[in-house]
C-alpha positions in Angstrom: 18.8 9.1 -10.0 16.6 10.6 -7.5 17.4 11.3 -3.8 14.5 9.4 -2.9 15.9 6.2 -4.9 19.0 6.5 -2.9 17.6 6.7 0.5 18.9 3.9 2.6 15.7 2.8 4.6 16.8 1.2 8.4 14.4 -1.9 9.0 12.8 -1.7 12.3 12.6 -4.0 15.4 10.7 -7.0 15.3 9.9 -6.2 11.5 11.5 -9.1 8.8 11.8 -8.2 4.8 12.6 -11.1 2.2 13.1 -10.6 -1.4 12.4 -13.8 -3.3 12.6 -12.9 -7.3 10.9 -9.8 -7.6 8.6 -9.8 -4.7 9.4 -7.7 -1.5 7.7 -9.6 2.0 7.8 -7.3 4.9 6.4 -9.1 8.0 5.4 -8.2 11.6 3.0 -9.6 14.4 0.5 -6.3 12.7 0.7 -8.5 9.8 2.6 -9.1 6.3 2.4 -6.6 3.0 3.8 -7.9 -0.5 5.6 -5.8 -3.0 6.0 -6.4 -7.1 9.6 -5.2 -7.7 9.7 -3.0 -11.0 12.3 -5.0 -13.5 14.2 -1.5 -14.1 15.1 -1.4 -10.2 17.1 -3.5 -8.1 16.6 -4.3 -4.5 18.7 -5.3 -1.2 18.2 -6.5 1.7 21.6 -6.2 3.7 23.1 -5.5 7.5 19.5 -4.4 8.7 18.7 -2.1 5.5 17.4 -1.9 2.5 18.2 0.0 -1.0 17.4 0.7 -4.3 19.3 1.2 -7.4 18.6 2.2 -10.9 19.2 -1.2 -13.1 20.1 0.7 -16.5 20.2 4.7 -16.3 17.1 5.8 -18.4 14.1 8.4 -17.5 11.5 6.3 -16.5 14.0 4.3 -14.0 14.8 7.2 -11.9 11.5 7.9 -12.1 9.9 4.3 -11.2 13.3 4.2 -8.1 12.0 6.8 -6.3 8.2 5.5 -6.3 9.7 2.3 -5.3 11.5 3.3 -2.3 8.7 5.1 -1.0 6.9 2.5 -1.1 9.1 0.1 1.0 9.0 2.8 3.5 5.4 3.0 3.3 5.0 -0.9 4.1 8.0 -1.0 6.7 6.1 2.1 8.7 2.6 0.2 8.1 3.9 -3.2 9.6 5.8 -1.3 12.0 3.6 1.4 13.6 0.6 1.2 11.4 -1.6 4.2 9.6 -4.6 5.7 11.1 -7.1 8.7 9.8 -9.3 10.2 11.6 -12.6 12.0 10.0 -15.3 14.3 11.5 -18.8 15.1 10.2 -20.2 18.5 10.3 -23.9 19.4 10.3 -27.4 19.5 12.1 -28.3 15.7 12.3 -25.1 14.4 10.4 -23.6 11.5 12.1 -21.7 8.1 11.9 -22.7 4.7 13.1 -20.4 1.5 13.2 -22.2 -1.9 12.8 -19.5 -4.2 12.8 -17.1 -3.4 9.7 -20.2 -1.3 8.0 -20.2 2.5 8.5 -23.6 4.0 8.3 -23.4 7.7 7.3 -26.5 10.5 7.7 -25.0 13.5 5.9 -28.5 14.9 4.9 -29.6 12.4 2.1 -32.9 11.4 2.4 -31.4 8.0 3.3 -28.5 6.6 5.3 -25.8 5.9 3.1 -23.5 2.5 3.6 -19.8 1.7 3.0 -18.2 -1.5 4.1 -14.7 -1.3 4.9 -12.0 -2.9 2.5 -10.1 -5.9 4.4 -7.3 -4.2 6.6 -9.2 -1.8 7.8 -10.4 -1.0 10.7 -13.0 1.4 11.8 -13.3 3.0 15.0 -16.2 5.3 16.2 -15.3 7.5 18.3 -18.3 9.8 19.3 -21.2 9.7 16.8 -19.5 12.7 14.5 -15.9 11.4 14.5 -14.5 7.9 13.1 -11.2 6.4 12.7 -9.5 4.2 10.2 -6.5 2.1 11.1 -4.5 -0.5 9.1 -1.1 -1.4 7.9 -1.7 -0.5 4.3 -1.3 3.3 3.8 -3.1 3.1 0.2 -5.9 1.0 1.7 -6.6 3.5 4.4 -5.9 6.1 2.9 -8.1 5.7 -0.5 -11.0 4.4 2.0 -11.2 7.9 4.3 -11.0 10.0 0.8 -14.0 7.9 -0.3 -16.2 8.4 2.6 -15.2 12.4 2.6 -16.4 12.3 -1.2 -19.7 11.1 0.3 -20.3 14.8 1.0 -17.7 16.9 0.7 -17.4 20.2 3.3 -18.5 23.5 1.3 -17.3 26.5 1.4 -20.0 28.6 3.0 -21.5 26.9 6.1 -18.5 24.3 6.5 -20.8 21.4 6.7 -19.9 17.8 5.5 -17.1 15.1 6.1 -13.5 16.6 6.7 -10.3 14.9 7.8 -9.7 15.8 11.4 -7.7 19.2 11.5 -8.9 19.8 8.2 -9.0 23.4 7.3 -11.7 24.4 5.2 -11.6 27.9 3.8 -14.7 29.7 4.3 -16.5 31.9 2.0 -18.0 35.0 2.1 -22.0 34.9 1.9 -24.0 37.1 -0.3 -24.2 40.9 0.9 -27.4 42.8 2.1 -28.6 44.8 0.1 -28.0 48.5 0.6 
């Protein structure tokens, strides 16, 4: 079995987890996230932790423990503290704009482009080149920043596009002069 899978994860303050059949609840005032147990893994909820074991001992159920472990520490962080990127455009007229939960993005198209954010998350524009995502569901946020930096990636050469914040982009070389 994996280290992971054995991890004992401590539930934090103000944070309740219920296992009802093979669905894991973790609730907090930031709000509740809901968990399809694997059948190959077992799960408890005891003396203010909770653990995973391997049900029968085969390859894909040390595999499929480890995944769900991490995962209950993803939702018990989300509920807890909450996930938040950040992302920062880079370019001569490139910008964000926030009109309510719709991001409008100039990255050089001939038009602005438009994404609405997925429910539980929220956006946050915080000088017209620099936005950030919050919400309790790591995937959700996570999967919604990487789609707006696929709007236009940063290349290589002039650095210019949508990068996570703290990004490092490694910079090219440009062509030589001539000799």
């Amino acid at each position: 079995m994996s280290r992971i899978g054995r991890r004992k994860l401590i539930i934090p303050d103000a944070v309740t987890v219920e296992l009802s059949e093979n669905i894991l609840t973790v609730k907090s005032a930031k709000g509740t996230l809901n968990l399809d147990i694997d059948p190959l893994v077992s799960v408890k909820v005891e003396d203010n932790a909770v653990t995973t074991e391997v049900i029968k001992e085969t390859p894909r159920a040390n595999v499929v423990v480890g995944t769900m472990n991490a995962l209950i520490k993803n939702m018990l962080i989300g509920v807890s503290e909450g996930y938040t990127k950040n992302l920062e455009i880079v370019g001569v007229g490139y910008r964000f704009n926030v009109q309510g939960n719709k991001i409008m993005i100039n990255a050089g198209f001939s038009h602005p482009v438009e994404r609405v954010c997925p429910e539980g998350v929220s956006v946050e524009l915080v000088n017209a080149n620099e936005i950030s995502l919050s919400g309790i569901d790591k995937q959700k946020v996570t999967e919604f920043a990487a789609k707006i930096r696929d709007i236009r990636s940063p290349e290589p050469y002039k650095g210019k596009g949508i990068r996570y914040k703290g990004e490092h982009i490694r910079r090219k070389e440009g062509k030589k002069a001539a000799k």
